[in-house]
N, C-alpha and C positions, 0 to 999 in steps of 0.2 A: 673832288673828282679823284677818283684812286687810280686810274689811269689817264692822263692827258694824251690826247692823239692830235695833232696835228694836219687839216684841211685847207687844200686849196681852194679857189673857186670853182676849179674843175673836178675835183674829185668831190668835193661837197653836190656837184648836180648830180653826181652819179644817187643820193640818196633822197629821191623825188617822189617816195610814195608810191610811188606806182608799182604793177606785178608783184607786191608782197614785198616791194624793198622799204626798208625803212626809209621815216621821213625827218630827215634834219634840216637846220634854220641857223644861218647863224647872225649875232643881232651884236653891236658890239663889240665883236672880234671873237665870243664866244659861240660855238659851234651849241645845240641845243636838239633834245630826241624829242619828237612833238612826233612819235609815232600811234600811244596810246591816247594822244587827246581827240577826244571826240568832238574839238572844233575842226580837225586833222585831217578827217576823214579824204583817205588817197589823196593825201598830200596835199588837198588845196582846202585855204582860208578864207573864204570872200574874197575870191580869186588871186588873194596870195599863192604860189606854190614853194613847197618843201623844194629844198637843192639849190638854194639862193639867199644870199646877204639880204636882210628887210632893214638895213638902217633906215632908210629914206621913208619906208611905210609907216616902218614904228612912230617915227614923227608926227604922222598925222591921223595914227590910231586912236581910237576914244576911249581908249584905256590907259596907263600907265605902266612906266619900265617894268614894275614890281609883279606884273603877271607873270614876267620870264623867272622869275625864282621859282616859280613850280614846275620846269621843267627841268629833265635829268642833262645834268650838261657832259657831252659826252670831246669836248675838245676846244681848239685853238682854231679861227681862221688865218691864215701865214700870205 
């Protein structure tokens, strides 16, 4: 990351995809831009939505942690 930023829970829902805001996730403690992915689209994943911690999901996703390495990690959840 060449800049770390720093997100609350509250200021992380501010970036929900919606109206052309970007969509971040944070999964981990790590804040994550899942605005270009095209599973993303305005913000929601199989009714995941952007602007919210998915620990709890990612547990029961049918995929593995190592998907999150291919998104741009853009900070810290605090």
């Amino acid at each position: 990351m060449a800049e770390t930023k720093t997100f609350t829970t509250v200021q992380l829902a501010e970036f929900n995809g919606k109206n052309g805001k970007p969509a971040y996730i944070a999964y981990k403690g790590t804040v994550y831009d899942v605005t270009e992915s095209p599973q993303w689209l305005d913000g929601d994943h199989l009714g995941h939505e952007a602007g919210n911690e998915l620990n709890d999901q990612m547990e029961i996703a049918p995929h593995s942690d190592d998907v999150m390495e291919r998104m741009k990690k853009v900070g810290t959840l605090v």
